[in-house]
C-alpha positions as CSV (number, residue, x, y, z in Angstrom):
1,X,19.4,38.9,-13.9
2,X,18.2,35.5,-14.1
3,X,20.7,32.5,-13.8
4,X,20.5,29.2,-15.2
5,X,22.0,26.4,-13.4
6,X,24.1,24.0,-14.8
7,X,22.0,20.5,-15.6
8,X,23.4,18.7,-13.1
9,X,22.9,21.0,-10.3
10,X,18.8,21.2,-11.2
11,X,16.7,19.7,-8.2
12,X,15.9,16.2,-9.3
13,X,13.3,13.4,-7.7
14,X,14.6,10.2,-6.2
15,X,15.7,7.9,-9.5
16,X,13.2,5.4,-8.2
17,X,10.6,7.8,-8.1
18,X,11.5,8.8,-11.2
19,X,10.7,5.5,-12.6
20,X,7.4,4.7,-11.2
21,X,4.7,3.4,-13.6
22,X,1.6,6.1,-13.3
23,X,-1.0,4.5,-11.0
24,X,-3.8,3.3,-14.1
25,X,-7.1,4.5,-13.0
26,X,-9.8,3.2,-14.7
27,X,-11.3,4.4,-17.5
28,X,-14.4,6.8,-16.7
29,X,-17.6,7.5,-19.0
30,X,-17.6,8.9,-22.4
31,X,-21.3,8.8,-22.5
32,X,-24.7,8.4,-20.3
33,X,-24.6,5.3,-22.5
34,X,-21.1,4.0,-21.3
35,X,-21.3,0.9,-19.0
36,X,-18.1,2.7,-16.8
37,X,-17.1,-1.2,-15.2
38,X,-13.0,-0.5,-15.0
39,X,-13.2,0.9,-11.3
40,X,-14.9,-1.3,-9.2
41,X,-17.4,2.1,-8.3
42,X,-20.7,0.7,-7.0
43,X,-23.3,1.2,-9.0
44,X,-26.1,1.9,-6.6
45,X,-26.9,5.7,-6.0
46,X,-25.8,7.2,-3.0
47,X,-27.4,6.6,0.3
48,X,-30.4,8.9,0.9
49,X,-29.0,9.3,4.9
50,X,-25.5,10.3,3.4
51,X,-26.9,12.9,1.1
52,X,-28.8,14.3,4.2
53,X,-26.1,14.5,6.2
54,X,-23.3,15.5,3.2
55,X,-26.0,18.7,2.4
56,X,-25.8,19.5,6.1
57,X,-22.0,19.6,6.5
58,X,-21.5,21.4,3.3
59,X,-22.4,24.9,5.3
60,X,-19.2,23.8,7.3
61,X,-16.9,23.2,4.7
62,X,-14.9,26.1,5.6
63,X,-13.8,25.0,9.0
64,X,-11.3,22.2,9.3
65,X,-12.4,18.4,9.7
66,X,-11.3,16.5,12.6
67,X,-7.9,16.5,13.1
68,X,-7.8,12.8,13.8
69,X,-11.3,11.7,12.4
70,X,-12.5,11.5,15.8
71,X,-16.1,10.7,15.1
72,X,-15.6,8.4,12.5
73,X,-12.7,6.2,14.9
74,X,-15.3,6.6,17.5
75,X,-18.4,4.7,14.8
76,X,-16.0,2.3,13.0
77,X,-14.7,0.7,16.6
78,X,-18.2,0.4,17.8
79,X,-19.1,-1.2,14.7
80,X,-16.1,-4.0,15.1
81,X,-16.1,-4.5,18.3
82,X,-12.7,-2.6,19.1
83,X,-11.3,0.7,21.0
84,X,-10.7,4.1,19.2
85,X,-7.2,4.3,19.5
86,X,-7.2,0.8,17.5
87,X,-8.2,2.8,14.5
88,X,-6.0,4.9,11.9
89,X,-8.1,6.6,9.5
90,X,-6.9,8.3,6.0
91,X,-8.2,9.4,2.5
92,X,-9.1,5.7,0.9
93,X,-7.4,2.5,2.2
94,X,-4.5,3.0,-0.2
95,X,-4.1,6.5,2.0
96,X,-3.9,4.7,4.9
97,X,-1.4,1.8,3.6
98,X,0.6,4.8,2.5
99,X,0.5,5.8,6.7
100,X,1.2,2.1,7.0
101,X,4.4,1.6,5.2
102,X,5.9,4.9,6.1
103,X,5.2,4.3,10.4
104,X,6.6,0.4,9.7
105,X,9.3,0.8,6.6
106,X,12.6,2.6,6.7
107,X,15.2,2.9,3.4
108,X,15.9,-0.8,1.8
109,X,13.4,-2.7,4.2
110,X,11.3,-4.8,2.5
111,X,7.6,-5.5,1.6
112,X,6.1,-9.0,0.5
113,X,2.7,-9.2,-1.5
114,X,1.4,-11.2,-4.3
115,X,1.1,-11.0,-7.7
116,X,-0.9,-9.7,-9.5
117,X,-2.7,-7.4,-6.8
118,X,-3.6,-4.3,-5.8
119,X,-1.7,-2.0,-8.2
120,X,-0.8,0.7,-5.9
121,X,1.5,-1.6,-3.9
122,X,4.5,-1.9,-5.7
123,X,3.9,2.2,-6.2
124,X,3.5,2.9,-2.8
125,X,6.7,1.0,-1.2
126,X,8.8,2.6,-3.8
127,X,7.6,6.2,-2.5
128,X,7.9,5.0,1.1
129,X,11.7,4.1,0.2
130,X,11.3,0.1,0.8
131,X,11.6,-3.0,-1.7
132,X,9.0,-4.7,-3.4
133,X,9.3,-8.6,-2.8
134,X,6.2,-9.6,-5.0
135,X,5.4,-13.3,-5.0
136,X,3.4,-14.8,-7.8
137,X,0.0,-15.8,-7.5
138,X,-0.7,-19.9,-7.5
139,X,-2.3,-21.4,-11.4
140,X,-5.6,-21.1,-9.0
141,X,-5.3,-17.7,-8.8
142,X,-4.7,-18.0,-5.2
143,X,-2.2,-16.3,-2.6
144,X,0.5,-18.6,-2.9
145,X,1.1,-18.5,0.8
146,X,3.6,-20.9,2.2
147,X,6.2,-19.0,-1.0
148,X,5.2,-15.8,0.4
149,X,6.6,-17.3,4.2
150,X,9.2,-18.6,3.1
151,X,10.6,-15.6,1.5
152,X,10.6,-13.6,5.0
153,X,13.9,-11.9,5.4
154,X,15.7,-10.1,8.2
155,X,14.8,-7.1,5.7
156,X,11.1,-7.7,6.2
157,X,9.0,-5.3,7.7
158,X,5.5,-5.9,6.4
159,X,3.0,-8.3,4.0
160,X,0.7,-7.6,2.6
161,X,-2.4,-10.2,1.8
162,X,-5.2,-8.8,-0.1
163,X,-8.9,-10.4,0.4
164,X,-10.8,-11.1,-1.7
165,X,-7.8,-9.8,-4.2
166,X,-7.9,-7.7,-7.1
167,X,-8.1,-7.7,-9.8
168,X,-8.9,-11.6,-9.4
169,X,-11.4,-11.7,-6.8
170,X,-10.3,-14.5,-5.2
171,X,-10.3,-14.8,-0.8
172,X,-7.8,-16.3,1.3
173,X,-9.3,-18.9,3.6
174,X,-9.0,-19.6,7.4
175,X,-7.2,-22.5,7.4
176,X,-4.5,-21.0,5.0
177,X,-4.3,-17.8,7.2
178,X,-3.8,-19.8,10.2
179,X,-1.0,-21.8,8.8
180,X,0.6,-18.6,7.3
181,X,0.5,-16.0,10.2
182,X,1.8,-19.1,12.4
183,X,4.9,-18.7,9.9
184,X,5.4,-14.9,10.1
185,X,7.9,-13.9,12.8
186,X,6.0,-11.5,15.5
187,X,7.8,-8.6,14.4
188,X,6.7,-8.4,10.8
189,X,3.7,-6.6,9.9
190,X,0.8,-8.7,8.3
191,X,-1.8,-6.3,6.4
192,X,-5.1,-7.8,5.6
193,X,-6.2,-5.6,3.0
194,X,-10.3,-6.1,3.1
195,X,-11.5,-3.6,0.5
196,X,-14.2,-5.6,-0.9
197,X,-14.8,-8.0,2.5
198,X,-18.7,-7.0,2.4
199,X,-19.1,-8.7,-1.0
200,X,-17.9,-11.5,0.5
201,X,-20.4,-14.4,0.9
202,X,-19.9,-18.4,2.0
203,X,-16.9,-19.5,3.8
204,X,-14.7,-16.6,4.6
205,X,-12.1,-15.3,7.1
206,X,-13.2,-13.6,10.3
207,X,-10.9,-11.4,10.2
208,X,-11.6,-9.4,13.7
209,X,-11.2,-13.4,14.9
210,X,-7.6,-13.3,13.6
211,X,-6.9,-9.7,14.7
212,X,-7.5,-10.5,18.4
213,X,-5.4,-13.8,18.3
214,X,-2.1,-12.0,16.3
215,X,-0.9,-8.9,17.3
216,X,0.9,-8.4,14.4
217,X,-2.3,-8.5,12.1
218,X,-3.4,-5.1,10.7
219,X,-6.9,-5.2,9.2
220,X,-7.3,-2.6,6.1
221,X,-10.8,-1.6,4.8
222,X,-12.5,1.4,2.5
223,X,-16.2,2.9,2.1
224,X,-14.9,3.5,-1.2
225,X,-16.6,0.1,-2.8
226,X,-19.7,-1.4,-0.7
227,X,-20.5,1.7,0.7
228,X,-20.1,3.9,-2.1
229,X,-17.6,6.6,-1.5
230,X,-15.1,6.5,-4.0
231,X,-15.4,9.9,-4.5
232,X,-14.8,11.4,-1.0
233,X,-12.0,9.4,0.1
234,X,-11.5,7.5,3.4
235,X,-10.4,4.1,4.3
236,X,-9.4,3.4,8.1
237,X,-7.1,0.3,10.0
238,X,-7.6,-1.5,12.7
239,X,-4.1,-2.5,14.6
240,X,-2.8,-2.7,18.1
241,X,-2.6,1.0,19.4
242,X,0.8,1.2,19.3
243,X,1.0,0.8,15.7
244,X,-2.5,2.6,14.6
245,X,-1.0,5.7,16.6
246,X,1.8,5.6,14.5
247,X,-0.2,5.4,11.3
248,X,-2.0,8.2,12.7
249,X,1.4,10.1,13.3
250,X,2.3,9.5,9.2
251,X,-1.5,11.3,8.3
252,X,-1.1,14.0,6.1
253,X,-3.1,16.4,8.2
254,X,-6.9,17.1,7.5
255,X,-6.4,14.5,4.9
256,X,-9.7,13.3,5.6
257,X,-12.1,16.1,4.9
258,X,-15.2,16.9,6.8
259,X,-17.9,15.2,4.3
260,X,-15.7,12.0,4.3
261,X,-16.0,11.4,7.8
262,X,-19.3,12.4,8.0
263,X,-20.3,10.2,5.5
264,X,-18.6,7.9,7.2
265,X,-20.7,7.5,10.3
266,X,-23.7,7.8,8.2
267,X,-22.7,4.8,6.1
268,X,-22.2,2.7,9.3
269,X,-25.2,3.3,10.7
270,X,-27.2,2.3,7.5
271,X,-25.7,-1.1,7.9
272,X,-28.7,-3.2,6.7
273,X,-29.1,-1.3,3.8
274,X,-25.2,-1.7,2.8
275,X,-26.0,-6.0,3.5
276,X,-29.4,-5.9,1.4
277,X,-26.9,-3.7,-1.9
278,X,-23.5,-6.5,-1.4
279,X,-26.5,-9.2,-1.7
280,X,-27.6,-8.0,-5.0
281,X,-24.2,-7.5,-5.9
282,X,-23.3,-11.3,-4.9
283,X,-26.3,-12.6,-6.9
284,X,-25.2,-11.0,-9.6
285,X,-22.2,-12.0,-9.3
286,X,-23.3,-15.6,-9.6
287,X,-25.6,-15.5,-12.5
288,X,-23.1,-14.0,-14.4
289,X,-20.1,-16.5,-13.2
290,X,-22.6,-19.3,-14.4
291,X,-23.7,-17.6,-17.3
292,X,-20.4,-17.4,-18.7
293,X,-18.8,-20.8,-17.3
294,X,-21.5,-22.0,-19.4
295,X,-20.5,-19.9,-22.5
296,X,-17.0,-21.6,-22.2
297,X,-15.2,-19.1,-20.2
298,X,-12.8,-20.3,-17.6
299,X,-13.5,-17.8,-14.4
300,X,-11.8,-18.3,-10.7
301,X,-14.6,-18.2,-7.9
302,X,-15.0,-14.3,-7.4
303,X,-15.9,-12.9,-3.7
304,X,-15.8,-9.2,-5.2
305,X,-17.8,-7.0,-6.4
306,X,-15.8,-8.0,-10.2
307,X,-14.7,-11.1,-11.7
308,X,-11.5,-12.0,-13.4
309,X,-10.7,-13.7,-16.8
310,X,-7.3,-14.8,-17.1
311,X,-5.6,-13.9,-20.4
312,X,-3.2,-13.7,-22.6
313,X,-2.3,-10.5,-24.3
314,X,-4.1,-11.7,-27.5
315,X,-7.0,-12.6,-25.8
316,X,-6.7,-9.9,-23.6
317,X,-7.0,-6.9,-26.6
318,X,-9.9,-9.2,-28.0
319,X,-11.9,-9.1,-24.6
320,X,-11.6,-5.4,-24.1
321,X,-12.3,-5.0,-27.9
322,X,-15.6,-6.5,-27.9
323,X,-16.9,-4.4,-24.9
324,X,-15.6,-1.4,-25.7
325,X,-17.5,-2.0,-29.4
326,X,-20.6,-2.6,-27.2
327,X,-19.4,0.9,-25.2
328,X,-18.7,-1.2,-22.1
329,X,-14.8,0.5,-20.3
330,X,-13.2,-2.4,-18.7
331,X,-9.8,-3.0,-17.0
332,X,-7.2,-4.9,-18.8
333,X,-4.0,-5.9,-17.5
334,X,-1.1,-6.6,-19.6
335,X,0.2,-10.4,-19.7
336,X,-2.5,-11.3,-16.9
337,X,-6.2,-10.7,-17.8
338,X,-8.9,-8.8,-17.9
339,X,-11.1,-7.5,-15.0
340,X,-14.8,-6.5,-15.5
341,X,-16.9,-4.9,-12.5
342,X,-20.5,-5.9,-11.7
343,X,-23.2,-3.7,-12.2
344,X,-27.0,-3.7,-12.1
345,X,-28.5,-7.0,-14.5
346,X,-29.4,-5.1,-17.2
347,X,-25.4,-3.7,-17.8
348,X,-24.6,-7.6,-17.1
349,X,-26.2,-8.7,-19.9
350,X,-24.8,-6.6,-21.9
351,X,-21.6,-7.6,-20.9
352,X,-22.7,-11.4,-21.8
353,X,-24.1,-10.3,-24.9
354,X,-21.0,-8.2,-25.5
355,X,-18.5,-11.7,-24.4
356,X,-21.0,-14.4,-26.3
357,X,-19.0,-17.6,-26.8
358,X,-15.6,-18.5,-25.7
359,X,-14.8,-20.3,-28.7
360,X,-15.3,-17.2,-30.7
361,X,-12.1,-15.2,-29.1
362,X,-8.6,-15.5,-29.8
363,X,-6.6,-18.5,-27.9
364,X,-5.4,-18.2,-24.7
């Protein structure tokens, strides 16, 4: 005989949990005609050394990867300059800030970012159990750092600074990280999240500089943007070893499956042809950012492989309207903006052609 239990005795999630806004992925292609430009995917074709090596591990695929992504720790820390057991590897950065905040957070403690960021963040310290503490973004678009500092508590466990940011592109600069990780108490946590660091070009933060001057900075990266493996999933930090074997500890195990890591190593060791793809990407980047400063658009200074229009929600519906009538997917954010990810020139004019002038969209 079957029972049913009463209502309130039914397993429930966490009411916080519960509540969590669905992490927005961005749209995907409807047609081979769709400009797909709401992910931040590159748009380059996969590596031809990756695809070598990916067909050669698939005839492994049923033995389990690396344990601790062994190979892959081994390639990323001869590629920065750093030991093994300084690396934490997991499925995609926001795997491995998910290691991150559940090694360094415990029930109430609190995590500080910006705002608006990375849309995982205030997800993932909800799961992990902490508090979000976000701190909005300067009228520049900037990390408003000094109001991030100064709202450290004794409930603060880690920060989180994003690099360039998304979804607005815009870096943090030395002098500003000097002044703000001079603030930080040693025993917080500051996580430089680098996911799009290779499209970075002009002044910049050397972030291995910083790493090796504060041990409390954490440096977070991906192959899922520059080196093009959204699709296999693995991300990786560099921290003191103490705290990147305890990221290592939090690993779902295998999460990191055998193509990823191999992939990995093979992206690493293609580095120039990663540098010659980012420069593309970055004069892109620039013809476009002119090309629609021009058209009377007001855009921040992008480092990413995106740029960023600030807008209202009018504006906002307006901007996605116009692409998607032109079958261009973009990313809009409610009350904020709109982001739009760089592609090859062709799919770039179309975007300009799509935008045309400012004056001909709805007010700010």
């Amino acid at each position: 005989m079957t029972s049913i239990l009463p209502e309130a005795s039914a397993p429930k999630v966490r009411p916080d949990v519960a509540q969590l806004p669905a992490y927005v992925a961005g749209r995907s292609a409807l047609t081979a005609l769709t400009a797909a430009l709401a992910s931040n995917e590159s748009h380059f074709a996969p590596l031809p050394s990756v695809l070598d090596v990916l067909a050669a591990e698939a005839g492994r695929i049923h033995r389990y990867p690396s344990m601790g992504a062994v190979e892959a720790r081994e390639a990323i820390a001869q590629h920065h300059g750093v030991t093994p057991d300084e690396v934490a590897a997991g499925p995609g950065s926001s795997g491995v800030l998910q290691q991150i905040l559940s090694a360094m957070c415990g029930h109430g403690d609190e995590v500080i970012f910006a705002w608006r960021s990375f849309e995982a963040y205030p997800i993932l310290v909800t799961v992990a159990g902490a508090v979000s503490v976000p701190v909005p973004l300067r009228a520049d678009e900037h990390h408003d750092l000094p109001t991030m500092a100064a709202a450290i508590t004794e409930r603060t466990r880690v920060v989180l600074l994003c690099s360039p940011n998304n979804p607005t592109g815009v870096s943090i600069g030395a002098a500003d990280l000097d002044d703000f990780l001079a603030a930080v108490p040693p025993h917080v946590l500051v996580v430089l999240d680098e996911a799009y660091i290779e499209f970075q070009r002009g002044p910049g933060v050397d972030s291995l500089d910083f790493y090796r001057r504060h041990p409390n900075l954490c440096i977070l990266r991906t192959f899922s943007k520059a080196y093009g493996l959204a699709g296999l999933r693995i991300g990786y930090a560099i921290a003191r070893p103490e705290i990147a074997d305890g990221l290592r500890r939090t690993a779902v195990p295998f999460g990191v499956n055998r193509m990823a890591q191999a992939a990995a190593v093979a992206s690493l060791a293609a580095d120039a042809e990663i540098t010659e793809r980012t420069g593309a990407v970055a004069a892109e980047r620039s013809r476009v950012t002119a090309a629609l400063r021009l058209a009377g658009w007001d855009l921040p200074d992008s480092q990413a492989n995106f740029f960023w229009i600030r807008a209202s929600d009018a504006l906002r519906e307006d901007i996605v309207a116009a692409l998607g009538a032109a079958d261009i997917l973009v990313r809009g954010y409610a009350g904020d903006g709109v982001r739009i990810t760089l592609a090859d020139t062709a799919t770039n004019n179309r975007v300009l052609a799509a935008l045309g002038h400012r004056a001909g969209f709805a007010a700010a």
